[in-house]
C-alpha atoms as a printed R data frame, in Angstrom:
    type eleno elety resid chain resno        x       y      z
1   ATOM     1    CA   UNK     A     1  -86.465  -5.120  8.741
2   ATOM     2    CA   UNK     A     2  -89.488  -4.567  6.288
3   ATOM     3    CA   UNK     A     3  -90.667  -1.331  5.427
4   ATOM     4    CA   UNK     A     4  -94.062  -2.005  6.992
5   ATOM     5    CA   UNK     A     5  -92.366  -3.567 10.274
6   ATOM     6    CA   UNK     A     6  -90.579  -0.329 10.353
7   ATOM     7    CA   UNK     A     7  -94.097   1.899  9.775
8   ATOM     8    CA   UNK     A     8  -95.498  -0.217 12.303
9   ATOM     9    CA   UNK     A     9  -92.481   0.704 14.796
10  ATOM    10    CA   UNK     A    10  -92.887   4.259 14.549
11  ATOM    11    CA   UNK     A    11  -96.651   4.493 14.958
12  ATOM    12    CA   UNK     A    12  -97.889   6.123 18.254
13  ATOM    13    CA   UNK     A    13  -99.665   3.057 20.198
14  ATOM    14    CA   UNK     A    14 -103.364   4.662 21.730
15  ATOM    15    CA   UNK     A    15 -103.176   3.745 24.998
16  ATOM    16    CA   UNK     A    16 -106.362   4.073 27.546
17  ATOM    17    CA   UNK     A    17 -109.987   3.186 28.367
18  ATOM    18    CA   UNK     A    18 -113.287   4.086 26.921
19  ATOM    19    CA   UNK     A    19 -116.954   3.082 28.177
20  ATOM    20    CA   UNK     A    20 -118.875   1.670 25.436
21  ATOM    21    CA   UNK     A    21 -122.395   0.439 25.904
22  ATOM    22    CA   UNK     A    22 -122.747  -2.327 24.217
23  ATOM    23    CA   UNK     A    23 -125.626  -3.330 21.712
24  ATOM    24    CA   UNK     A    24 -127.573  -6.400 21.274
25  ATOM    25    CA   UNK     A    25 -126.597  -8.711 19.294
26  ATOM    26    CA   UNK     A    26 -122.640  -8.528 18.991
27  ATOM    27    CA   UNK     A    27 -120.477 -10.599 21.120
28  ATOM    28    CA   UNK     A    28 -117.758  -8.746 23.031
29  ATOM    29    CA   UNK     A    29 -114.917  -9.743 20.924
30  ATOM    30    CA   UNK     A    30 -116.801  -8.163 18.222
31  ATOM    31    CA   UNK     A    31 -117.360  -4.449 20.002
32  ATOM    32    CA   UNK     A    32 -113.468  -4.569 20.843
33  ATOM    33    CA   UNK     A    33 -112.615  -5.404 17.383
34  ATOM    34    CA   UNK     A    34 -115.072  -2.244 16.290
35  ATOM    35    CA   UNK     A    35 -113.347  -0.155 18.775
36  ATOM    36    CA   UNK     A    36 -109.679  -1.312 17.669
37  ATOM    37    CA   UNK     A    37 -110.893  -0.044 13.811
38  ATOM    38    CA   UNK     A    38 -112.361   3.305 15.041
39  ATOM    39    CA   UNK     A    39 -109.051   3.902 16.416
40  ATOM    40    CA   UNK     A    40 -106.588   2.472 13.927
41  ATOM    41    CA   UNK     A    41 -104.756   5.197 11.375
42  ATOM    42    CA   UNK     A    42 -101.716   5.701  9.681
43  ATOM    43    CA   UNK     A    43 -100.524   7.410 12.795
44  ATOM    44    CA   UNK     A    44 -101.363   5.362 15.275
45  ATOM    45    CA   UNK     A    45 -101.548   1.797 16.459
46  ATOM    46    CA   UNK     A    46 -104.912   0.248 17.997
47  ATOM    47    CA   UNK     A    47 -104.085  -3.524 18.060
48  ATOM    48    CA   UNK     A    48 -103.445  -4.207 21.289
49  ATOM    49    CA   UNK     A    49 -107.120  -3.884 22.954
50  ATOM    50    CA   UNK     A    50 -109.496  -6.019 24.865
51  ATOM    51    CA   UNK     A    51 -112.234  -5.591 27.890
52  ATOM    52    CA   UNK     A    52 -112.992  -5.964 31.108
53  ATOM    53    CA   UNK     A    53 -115.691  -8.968 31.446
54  ATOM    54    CA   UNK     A    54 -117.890 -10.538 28.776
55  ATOM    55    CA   UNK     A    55 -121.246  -9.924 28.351
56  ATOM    56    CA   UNK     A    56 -123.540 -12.555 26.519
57  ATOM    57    CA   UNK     A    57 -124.842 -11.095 22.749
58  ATOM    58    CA   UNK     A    58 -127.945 -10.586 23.793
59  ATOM    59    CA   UNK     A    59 -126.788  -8.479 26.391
60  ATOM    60    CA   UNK     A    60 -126.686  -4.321 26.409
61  ATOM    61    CA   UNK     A    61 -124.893  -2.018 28.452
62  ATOM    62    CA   UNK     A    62 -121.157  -1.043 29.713
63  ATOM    63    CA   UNK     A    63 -118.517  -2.730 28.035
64  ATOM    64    CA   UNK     A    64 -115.107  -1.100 29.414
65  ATOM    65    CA   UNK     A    65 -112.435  -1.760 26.589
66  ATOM    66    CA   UNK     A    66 -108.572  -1.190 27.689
67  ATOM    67    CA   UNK     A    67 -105.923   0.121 24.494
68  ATOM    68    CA   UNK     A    68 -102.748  -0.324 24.661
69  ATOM    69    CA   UNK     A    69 -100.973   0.064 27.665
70  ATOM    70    CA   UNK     A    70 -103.927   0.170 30.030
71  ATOM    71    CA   UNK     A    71 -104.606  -3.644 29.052
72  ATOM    72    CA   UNK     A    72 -102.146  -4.100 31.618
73  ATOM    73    CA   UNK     A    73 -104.467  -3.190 34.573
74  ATOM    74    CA   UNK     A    74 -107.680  -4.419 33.018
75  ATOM    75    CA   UNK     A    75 -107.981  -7.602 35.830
76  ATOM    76    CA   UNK     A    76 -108.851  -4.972 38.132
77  ATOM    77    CA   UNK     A    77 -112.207  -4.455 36.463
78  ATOM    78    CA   UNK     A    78 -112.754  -8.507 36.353
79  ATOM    79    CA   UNK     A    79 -112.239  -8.526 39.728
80  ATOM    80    CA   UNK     A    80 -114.813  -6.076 40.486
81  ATOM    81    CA   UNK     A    81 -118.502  -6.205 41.605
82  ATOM    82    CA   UNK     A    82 -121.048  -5.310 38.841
83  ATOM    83    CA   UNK     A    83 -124.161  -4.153 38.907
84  ATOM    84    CA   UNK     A    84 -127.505  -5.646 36.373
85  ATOM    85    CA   UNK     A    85 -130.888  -4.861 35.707
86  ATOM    86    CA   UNK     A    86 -132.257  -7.734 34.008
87  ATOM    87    CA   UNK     A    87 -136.209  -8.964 33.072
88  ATOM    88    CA   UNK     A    88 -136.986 -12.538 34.050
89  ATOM    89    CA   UNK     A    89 -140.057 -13.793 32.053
90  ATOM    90    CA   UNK     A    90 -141.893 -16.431 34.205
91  ATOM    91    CA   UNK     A    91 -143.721 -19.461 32.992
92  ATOM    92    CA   UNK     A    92 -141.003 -20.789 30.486
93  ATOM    93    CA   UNK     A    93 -137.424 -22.358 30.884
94  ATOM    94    CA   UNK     A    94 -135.031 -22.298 27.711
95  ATOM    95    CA   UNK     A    95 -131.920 -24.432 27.414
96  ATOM    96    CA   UNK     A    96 -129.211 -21.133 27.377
97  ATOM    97    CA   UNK     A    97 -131.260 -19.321 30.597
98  ATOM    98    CA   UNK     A    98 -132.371 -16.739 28.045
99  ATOM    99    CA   UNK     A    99 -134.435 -15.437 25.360
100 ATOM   100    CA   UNK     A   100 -131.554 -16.587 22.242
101 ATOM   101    CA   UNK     A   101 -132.199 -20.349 23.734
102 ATOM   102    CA   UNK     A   102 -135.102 -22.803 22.906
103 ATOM   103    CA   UNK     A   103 -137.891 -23.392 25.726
104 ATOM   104    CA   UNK     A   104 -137.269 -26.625 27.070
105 ATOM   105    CA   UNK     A   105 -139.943 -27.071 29.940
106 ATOM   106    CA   UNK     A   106 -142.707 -24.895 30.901
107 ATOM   107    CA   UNK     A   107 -144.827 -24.512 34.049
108 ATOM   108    CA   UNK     A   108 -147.416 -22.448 35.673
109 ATOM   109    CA   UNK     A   109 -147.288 -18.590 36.912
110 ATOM   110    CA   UNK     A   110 -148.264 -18.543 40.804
111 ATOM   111    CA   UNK     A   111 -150.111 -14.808 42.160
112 ATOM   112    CA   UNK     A   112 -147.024 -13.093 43.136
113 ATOM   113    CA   UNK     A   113 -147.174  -9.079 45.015
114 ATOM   114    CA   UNK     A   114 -144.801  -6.853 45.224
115 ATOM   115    CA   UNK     A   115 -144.103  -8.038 49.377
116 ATOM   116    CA   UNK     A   116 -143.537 -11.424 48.332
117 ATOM   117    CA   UNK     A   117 -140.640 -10.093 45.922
118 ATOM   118    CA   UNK     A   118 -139.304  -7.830 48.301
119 ATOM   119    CA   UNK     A   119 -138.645 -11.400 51.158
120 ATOM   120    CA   UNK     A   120 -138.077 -13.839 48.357
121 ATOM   121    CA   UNK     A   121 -135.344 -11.068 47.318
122 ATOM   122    CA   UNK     A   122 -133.826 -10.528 50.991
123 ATOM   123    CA   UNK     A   123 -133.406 -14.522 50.546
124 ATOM   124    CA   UNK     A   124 -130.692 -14.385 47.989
125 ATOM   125    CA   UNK     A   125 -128.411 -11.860 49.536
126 ATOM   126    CA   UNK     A   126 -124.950 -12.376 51.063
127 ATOM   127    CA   UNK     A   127 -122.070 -15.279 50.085
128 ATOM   128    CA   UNK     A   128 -123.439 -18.711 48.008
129 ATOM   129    CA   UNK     A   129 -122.950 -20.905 45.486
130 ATOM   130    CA   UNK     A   130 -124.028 -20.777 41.846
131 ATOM   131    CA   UNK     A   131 -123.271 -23.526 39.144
132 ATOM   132    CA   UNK     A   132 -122.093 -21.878 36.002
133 ATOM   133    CA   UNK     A   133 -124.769 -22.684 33.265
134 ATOM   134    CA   UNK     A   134 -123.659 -24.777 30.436
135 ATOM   135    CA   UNK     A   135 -124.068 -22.251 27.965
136 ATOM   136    CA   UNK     A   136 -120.943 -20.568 29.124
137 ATOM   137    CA   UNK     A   137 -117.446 -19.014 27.663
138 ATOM   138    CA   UNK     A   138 -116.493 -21.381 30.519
139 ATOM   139    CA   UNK     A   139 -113.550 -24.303 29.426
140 ATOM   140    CA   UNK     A   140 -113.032 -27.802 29.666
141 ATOM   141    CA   UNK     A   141 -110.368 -29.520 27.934
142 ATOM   142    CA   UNK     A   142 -109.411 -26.692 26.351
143 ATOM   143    CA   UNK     A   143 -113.166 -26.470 24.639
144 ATOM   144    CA   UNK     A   144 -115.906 -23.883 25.845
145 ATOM   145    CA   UNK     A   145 -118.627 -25.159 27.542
146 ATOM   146    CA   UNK     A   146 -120.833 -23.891 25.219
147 ATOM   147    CA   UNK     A   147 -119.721 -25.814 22.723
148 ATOM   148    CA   UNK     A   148 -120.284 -28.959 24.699
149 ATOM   149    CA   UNK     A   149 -123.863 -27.828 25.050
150 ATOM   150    CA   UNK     A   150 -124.503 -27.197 21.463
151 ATOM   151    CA   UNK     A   151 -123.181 -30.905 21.029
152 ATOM   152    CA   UNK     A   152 -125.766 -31.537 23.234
153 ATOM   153    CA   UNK     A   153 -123.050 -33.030 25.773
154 ATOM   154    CA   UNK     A   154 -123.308 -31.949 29.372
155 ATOM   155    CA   UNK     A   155 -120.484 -31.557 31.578
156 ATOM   156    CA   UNK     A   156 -120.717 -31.507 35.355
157 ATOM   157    CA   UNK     A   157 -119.564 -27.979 36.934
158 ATOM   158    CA   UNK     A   158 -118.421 -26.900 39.962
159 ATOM   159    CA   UNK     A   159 -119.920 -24.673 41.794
160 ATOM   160    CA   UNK     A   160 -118.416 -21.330 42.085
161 ATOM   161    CA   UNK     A   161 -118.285 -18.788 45.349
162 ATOM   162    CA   UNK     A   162 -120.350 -15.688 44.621
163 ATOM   163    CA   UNK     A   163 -121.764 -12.812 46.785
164 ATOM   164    CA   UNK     A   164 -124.887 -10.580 46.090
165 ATOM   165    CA   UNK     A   165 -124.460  -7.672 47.566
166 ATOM   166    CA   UNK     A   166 -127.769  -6.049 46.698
167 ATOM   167    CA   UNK     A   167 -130.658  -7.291 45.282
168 ATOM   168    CA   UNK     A   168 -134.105  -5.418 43.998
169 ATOM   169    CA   UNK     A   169 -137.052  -7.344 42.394
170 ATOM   170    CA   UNK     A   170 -139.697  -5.604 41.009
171 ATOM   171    CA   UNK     A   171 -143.211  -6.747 39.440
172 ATOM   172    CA   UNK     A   172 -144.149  -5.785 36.281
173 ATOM   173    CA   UNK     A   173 -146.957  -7.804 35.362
174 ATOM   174    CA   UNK     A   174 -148.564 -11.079 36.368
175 ATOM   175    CA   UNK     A   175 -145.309 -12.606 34.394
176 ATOM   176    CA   UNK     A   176 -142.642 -10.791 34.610
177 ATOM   177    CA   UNK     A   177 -140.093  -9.487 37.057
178 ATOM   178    CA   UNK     A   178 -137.480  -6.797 36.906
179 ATOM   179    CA   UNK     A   179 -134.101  -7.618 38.208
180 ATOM   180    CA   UNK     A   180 -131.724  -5.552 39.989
181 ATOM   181    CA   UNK     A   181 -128.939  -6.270 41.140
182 ATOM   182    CA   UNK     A   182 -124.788  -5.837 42.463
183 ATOM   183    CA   UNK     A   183 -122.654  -9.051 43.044
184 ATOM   184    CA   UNK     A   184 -119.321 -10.141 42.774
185 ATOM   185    CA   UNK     A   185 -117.273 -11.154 39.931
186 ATOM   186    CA   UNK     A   186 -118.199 -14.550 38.281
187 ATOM   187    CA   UNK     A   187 -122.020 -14.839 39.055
188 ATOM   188    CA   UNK     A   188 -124.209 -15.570 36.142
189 ATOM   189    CA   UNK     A   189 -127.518 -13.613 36.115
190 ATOM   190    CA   UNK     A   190 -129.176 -16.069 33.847
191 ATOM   191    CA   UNK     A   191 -128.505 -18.684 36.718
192 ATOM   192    CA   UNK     A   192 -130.066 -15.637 39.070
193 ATOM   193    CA   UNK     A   193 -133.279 -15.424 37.479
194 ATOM   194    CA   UNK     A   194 -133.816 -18.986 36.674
195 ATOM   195    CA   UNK     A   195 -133.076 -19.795 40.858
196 ATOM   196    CA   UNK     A   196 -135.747 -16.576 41.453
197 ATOM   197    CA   UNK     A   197 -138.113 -18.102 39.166
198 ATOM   198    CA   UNK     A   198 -137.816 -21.348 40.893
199 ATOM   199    CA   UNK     A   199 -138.358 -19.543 43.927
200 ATOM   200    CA   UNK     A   200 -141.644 -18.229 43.201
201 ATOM   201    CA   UNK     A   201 -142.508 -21.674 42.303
202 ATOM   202    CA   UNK     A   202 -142.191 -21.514 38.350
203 ATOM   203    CA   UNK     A   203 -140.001 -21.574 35.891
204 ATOM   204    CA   UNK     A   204 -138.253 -18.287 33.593
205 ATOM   205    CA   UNK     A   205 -135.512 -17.266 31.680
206 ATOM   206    CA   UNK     A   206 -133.901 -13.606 30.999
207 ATOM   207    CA   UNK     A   207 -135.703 -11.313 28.171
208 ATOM   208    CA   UNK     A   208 -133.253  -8.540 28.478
209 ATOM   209    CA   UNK     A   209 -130.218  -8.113 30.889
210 ATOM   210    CA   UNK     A   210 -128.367  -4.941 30.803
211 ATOM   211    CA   UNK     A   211 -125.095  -4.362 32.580
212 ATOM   212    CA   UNK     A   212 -125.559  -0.881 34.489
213 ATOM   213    CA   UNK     A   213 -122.096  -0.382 36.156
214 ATOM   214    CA   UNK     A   214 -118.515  -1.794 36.702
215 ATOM   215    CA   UNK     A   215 -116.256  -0.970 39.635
216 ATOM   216    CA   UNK     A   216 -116.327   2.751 39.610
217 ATOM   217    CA   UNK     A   217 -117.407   2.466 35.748
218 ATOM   218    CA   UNK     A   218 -121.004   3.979 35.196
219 ATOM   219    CA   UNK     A   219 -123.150   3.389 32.050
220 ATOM   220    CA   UNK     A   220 -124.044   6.970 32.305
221 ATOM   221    CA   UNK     A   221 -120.362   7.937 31.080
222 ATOM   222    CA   UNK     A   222 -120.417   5.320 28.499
223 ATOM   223    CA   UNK     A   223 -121.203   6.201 24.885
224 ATOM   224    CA   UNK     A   224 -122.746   3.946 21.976
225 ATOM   225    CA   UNK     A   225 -120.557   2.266 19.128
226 ATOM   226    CA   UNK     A   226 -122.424   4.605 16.604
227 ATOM   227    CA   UNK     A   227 -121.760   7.860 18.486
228 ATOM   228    CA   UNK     A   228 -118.025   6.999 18.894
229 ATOM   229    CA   UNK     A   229 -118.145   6.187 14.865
230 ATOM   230    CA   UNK     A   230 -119.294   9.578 14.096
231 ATOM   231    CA   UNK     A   231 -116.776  11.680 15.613
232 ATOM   232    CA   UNK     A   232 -113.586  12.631 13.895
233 ATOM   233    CA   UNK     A   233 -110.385  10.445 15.055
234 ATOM   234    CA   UNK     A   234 -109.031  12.870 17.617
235 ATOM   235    CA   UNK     A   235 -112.474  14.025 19.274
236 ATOM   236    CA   UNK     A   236 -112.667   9.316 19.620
237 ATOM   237    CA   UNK     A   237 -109.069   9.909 20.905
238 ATOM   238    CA   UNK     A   238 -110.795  12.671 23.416
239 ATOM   239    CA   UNK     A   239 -112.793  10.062 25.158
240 ATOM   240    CA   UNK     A   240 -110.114   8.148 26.120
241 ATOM   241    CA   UNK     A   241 -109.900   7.673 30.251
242 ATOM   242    CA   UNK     A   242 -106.032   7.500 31.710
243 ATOM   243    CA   UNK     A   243 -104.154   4.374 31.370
244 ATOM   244    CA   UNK     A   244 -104.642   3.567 35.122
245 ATOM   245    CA   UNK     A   245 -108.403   4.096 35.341
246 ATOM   246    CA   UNK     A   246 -108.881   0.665 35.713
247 ATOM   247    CA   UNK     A   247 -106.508   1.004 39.224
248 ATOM   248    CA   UNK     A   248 -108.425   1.053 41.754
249 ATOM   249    CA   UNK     A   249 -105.450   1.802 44.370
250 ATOM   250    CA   UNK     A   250 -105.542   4.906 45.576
251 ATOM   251    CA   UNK     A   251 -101.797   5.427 47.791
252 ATOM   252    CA   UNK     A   252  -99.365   6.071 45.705
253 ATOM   253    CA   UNK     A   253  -94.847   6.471 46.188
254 ATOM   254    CA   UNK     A   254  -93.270   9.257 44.303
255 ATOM   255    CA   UNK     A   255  -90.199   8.179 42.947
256 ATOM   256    CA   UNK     A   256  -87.082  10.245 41.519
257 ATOM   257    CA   UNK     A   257  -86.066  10.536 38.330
258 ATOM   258    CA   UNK     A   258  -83.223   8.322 38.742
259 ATOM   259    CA   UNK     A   259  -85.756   5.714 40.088
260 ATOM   260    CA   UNK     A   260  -88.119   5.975 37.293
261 ATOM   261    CA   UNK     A   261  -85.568   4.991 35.226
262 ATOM   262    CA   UNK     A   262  -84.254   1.976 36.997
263 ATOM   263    CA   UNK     A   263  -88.262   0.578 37.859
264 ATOM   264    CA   UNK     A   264  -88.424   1.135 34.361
265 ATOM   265    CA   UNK     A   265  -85.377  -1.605 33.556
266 ATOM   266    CA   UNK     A   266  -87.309  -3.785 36.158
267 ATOM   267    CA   UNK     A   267  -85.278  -2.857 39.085
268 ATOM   268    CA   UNK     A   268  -85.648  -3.404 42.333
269 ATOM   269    CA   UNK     A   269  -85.302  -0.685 44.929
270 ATOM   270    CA   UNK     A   270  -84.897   0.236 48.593
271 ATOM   271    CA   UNK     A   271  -87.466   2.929 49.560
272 ATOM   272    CA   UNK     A   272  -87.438   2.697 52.969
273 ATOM   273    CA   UNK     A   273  -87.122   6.428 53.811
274 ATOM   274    CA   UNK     A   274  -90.217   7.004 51.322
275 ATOM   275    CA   UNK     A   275  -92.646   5.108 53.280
276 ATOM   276    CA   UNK     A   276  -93.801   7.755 55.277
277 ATOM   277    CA   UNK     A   277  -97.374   9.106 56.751
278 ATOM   278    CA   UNK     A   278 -100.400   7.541 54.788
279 ATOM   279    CA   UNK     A   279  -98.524   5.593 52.959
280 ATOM   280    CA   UNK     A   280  -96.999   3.613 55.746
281 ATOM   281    CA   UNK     A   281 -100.049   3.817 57.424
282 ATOM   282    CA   UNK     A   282 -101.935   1.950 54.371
283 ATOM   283    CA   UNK     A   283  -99.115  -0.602 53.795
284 ATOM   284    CA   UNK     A   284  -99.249  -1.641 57.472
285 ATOM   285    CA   UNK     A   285 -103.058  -1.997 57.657
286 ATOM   286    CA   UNK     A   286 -102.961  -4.328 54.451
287 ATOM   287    CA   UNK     A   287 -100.095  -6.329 56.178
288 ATOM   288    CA   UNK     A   288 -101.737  -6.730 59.218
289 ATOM   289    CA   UNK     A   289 -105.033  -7.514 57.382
290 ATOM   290    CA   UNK     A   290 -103.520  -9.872 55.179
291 ATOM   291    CA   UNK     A   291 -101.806 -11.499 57.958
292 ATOM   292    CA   UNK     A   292 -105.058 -11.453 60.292
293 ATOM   293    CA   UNK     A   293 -107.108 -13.295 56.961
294 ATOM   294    CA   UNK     A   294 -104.262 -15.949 57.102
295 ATOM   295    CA   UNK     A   295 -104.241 -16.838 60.753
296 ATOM   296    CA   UNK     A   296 -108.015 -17.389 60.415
297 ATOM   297    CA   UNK     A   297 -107.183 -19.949 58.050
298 ATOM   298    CA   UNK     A   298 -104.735 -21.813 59.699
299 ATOM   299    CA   UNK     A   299 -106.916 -22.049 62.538
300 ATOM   300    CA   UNK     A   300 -109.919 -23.446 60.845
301 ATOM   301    CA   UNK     A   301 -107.183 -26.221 59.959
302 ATOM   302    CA   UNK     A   302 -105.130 -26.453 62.802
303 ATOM   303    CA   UNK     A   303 -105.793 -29.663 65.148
304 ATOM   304    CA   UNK     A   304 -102.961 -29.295 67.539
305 ATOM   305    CA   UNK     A   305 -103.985 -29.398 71.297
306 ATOM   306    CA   UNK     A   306 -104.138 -26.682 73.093
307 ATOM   307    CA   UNK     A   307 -101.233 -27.512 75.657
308 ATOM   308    CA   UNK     A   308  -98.839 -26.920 73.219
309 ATOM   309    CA   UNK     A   309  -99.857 -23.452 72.664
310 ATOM   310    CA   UNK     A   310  -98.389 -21.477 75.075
311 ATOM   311    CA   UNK     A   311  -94.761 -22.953 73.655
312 ATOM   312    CA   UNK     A   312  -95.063 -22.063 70.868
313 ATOM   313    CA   UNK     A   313  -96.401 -17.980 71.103
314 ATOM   314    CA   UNK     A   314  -93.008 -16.641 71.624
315 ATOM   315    CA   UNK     A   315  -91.776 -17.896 68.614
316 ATOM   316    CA   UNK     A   316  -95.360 -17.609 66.598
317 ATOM   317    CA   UNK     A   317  -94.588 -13.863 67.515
318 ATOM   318    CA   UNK     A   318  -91.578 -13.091 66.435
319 ATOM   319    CA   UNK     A   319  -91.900 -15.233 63.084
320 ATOM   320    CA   UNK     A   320  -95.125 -12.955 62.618
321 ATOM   321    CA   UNK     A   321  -93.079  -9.703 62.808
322 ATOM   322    CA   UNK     A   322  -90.556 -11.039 60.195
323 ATOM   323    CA   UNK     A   323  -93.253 -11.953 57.918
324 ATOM   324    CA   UNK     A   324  -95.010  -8.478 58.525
325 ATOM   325    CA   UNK     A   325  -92.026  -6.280 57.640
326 ATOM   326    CA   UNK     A   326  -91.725  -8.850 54.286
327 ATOM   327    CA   UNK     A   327  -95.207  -9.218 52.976
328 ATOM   328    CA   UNK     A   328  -95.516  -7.060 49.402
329 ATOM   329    CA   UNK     A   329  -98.245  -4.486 48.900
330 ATOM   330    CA   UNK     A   330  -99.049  -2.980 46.046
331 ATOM   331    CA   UNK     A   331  -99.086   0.708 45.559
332 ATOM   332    CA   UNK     A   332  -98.997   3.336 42.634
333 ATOM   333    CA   UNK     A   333  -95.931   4.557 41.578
334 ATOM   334    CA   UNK     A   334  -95.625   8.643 40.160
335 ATOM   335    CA   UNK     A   335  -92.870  10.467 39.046
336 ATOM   336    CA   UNK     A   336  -92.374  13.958 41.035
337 ATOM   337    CA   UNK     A   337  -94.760  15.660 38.514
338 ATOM   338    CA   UNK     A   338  -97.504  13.357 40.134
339 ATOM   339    CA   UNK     A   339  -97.482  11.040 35.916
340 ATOM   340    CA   UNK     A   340  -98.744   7.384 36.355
341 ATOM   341    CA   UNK     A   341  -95.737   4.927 35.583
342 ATOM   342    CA   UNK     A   342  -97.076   1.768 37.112
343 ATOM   343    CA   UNK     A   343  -97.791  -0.208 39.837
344 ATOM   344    CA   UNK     A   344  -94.912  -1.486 42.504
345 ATOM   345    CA   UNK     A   345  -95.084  -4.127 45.554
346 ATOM   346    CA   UNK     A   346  -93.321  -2.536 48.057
347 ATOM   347    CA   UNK     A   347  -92.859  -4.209 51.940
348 ATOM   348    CA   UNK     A   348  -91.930  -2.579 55.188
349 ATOM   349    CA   UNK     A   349  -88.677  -3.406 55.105
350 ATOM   350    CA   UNK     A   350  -88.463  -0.605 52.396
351 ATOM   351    CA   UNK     A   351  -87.946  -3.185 49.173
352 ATOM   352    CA   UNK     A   352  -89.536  -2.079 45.872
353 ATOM   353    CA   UNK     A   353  -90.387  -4.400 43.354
354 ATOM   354    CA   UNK     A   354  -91.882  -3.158 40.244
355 ATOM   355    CA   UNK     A   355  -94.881  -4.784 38.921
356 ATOM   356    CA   UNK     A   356  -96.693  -3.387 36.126
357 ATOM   357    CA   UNK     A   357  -94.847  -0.934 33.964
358 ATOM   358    CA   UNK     A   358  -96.205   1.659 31.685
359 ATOM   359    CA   UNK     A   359  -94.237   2.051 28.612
360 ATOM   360    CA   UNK     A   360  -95.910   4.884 26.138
């Protein structure tokens, strides 16, 4: 082994989350690779790093960026709703649904009042559709969309399932329109504003869009790139959040010491006598929930006549309550001093499987 394989071995690897609000003008990538460099030393070991959900260069606000260990969980921020308060400029249409693109097309500004926002807005709540813009991190063939776009190729999209689960448009002035808004994972607020323009029987594109909150993640509690850069390394190492803040699963299974050890060697274990109370209470709701969501399924697709029905419910039954005492839920798992080691599937039937590990 080299000697700096064997530095490298015996550095302490950071492990955690901070909140960064993000500047305009740097991609992503680029404020994780600033944030990896704030925190590397001779001591300790910032490579492994990355964040939540991308937001486009021209883009401010909360960035969450996972170190170390608490990359590990970091899907449970993509998979969250986020919230965005954007400004759509009417009039003008560029190619990339924002103010870094070229205008392609151009139209006129209706009147618009502040009651015509507030229906037009009431419009685009609840579960759609949304084509993903070209310009887009977005691959085909291995290649980004993007790049397609900037080859001046375009490349039909599918469209994707989003919900917006609150929505706020305010007027400004006779052209532009402030944005507000929550929705689930994967919507594009570029798209948003262009459909909203549309709407109002125009054309726009996005002038500023800045990302106010993330799960449970606030831009309040997020700090700037140049504030982190002035504090000394362990006031940086300070703002760390816990490995798990990203977790956003509450119940949690104490486990022994013994069993710490064995989850730890990817063990699987019987816990049956440890799903008690709350706990039990929470797995069987999520069974029964997840079991409920799949029957509604299979009955949007199931074409068999209803004579044969009543045959078949004794044994539909008692398949179901195998299946319920089987189904995996995931839960945190502590040691008995209440420390974070990971996250476990565990089933009614008492069986443990470990899932996520932490290993600091």
């Amino acid at each position: 082994m080299s000697k700096r394989a064997d530095k490298q071995l015996n550095k302490i690897r950071i492990s955690g989350v901070i909140l960064i609000d993000k500047p305009t003008g740097m991609t992503s990538q680029q404020v994780v690779s600033k944030v990896k460099y704030l925190f590397k030393s001779p001591v300790y070991d910032s490579k492994k790093a990355g964040h939540t959900g991308t937001l486009d260069p021209m883009a401010t606000g909360l960035l969450p960026i996972c170190l170390g260990e608490a990359t590990k969980f970091s899907h449970y921020q993509l998979d969250a709703d986020k919230s965005y308060q954007a400004t759509i400029l009417l009039g003008s249409q560029t190619d990339t649904g924002d103010a870094d693109g070229q205008i392609i097309a151009q139209a006129a500004i209706p009147k618009f009042s502040e009651t015509l926002l507030k229906e037009l807005g009431q419009q685009f709540l609840g579960a759609q559709q949304q084509i993903p813009p070209m310009y887009s991190a977005l691959k085909k063939d291995g290649k980004k969309l993007y790049e397609y776009a900037r080859a001046g190729i375009e490349i039909e999209r599918a469209p994707r399932d989003i919900v917006i689960k609150a929505i706020d448009l305010l007027r400004l002035d006779e052209q532009q329109v402030q944005l507000t808004v929550t929705c689930s994972k994967g919507t594009y607020v570029r798209v948003l504003g262009e459909d909203i323009a549309k709407a109002l029987g125009t054309l726009g594109h996005l002038t500023a869009l800045r990302r106010l909150q993330v799960g449970d993640f606030l831009i309040d509690n997020a700090m700037t790139l140049s504030q982190l850069e002035e504090l000394e390394l362990p006031q940086r190492l300070s703002q760390l959040l816990y490995v798990d803040a990203c977790v956003n699963i509450e119940p949690e299974l104490i486990l022994t010491t013994e069993q710490c050890e064995r989850v730890r060697l990817g063990q699987r274990l019987n816990v049956f006598d440890q799903l008690v109370g709350t706990l039990n209470d929470y797995i069987t709701e999520a069974v029964e929930q997840n079991l409920a969501s799949s029957k509604l399924a299979d009955d949007k697709d199931d074409n068999v006549l209803k004579d044969n029905h009543t045959d078949n419910t004794v044994n539909q039954s008692a398949e179901e309550s195998v299946l319920m005492h089987e189904i995996p839920v995931d839960v945190r798992l502590v040691d008995e001093q209440g420390q974070f080691i990971g996250l476990g599937a565990v089933s009614l039937n008492g069986r443990l499987q470990p899932k996520k590990i932490v290993h600091l």
